[in-house]
C-alpha angles and dihedrals in degrees: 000000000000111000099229126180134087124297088043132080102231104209089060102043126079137162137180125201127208137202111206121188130261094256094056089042086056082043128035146031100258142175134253108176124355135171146087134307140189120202124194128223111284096026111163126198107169127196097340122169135188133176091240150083123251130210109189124177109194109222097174137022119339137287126218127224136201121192129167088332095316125115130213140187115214105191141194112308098004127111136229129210113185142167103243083199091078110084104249152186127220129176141154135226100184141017101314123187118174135162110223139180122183123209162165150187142130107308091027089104097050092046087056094054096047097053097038087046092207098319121106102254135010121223123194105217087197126041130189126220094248082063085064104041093049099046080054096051086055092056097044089054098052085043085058090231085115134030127218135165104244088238090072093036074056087053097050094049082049090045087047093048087041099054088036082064088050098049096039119121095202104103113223103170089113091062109096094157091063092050098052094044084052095048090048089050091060098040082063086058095053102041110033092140090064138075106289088162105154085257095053095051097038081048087055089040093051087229138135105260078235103053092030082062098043092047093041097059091035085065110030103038098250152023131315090240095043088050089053092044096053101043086057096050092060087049094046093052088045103058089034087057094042105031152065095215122131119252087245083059094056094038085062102039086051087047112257115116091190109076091200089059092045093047091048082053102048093052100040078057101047111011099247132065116253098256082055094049094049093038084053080049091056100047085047100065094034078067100039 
């Protein structure tokens, strides 16, 4: 679709906008809009604000930023990864062109806490190619010119925040407390049939339960418990959707040895038990 409106040049904007499912929205990092814009000079866009999170590599020109009273310059060839939640400012002073996808998902928090490190916005001062040509296939997909399974779109965002950590400038080599949060983070995703009770993971993260907790929550987004929980939902309904295995099974590959817990857990997260989810699964498919 053409961008119209004052402050772009409409032959040369366009933005394209998606609707995933509930289940990739539980699952992967997805896209909402996604295009290119370019902005004339004097462009204005005042306290919006989206629920939402924003990747925009600048091709031409800069573009200005305004958060909670801080201003930013995002110039030719960097990138900028920001939190649309946070009320905020742009505006142009000169020709601007940018490509831009906006998007969400589980870890997308935590991804933008890790590469702004506490501060309202991150910029990449150096992009790689694989950065732009990955930003382009996104938009190609949401134009339809391409198809993709939203399980590899989810692997271009994560190959787009996972460059944006390589090329940053901010060192971060001082921050224990990140790394160990980070390794922890990926310890839950590899053992969620074991004990991730708060004192197992502050014990592997040779922190205090207390400040394990605290910092946890301060760079993912939420609690140790709510992160674990989560993570074995997805797995449940994965292997509830793709598998023969018993619920007890499941119970037991998600970590809880009780089926009953695990069968308390699994409804107050999704509203039916997980013989009735797989049994809504079944009926499905028998009318697809």
């Amino acid at each position: 679709m053409r961008m119209s409106g004052s402050g772009f040049d409409s032959t040369e904007s366009t933005y394209y906008l998606a609707s995933p499912n509930n289940e990739v929205k539980d699952t992967f990092l997805y896209p909402l809009i996604a295009g290119s814009l370019s902005y004339l000079p004097g462009y204005s866009l005042r306290h919006r604000s989206v629920d939402n999170f924003m990747l925009a590599y600048v091709r031409e020109g800069e573009l200005n930023i305004k958060v909670a009273g801080r201003l930013f310059t995002v110039h030719e060839h960097q990138l900028l990864l920001m939190n649309c939640r946070n009320p905020h400012d742009f505006w142009t002073t000169m020709p601007c062109k940018d490509y831009f996808v906006h998007f969400d998902g589980p870890t997308a928090n935590a991804y933008y806490r890790y590469l702004a490190r506490n501060d309202e916005v991150a910029i990449i001062r150096e992009r790689t190619d694989r950065v732009v040509n990955s930003m382009r296939g996104i938009i190609d997909v949401m134009s339809g010119r391409t198809k993709l399974a939203p399980s590899s779109v989810a692997h271009l965002i994560d190959g787009i925040l996972t460059d944006c950590d390589a090329n940053n400038e901010i060192d971060r080599t001082g921050n224990a407390t990140h790394i160990a949060i980070e390794r922890i983070v990926s310890y839950i995703a590899e053992h969620l049939d074991e004990d991730l009770s708060i004192d197992r993971l502050a014990a592997i993260a040779c922190l205090s339960r207390f400040y394990f907790a605290k910092a946890f929550r301060e760079i993912v987004g939420t609690s140790p418990n709510e992160y674990v929980t989560r993570l074995r939902v997805i797995r449940a309904k994965y292997l509830l959707s793709l598998t023969d295995l018993t619920v007890l099974q499941i119970s037991k590959d998600c970590g809880y040895r009780s089926q009953s817990t695990f069968g308390a857990m699994f409804k107050r997260s999704i509203g039916v038990t997980p013989s009735e989810y797989r049994s809504q699964l079944i009926i499905s498919n028998l009318y697809d």
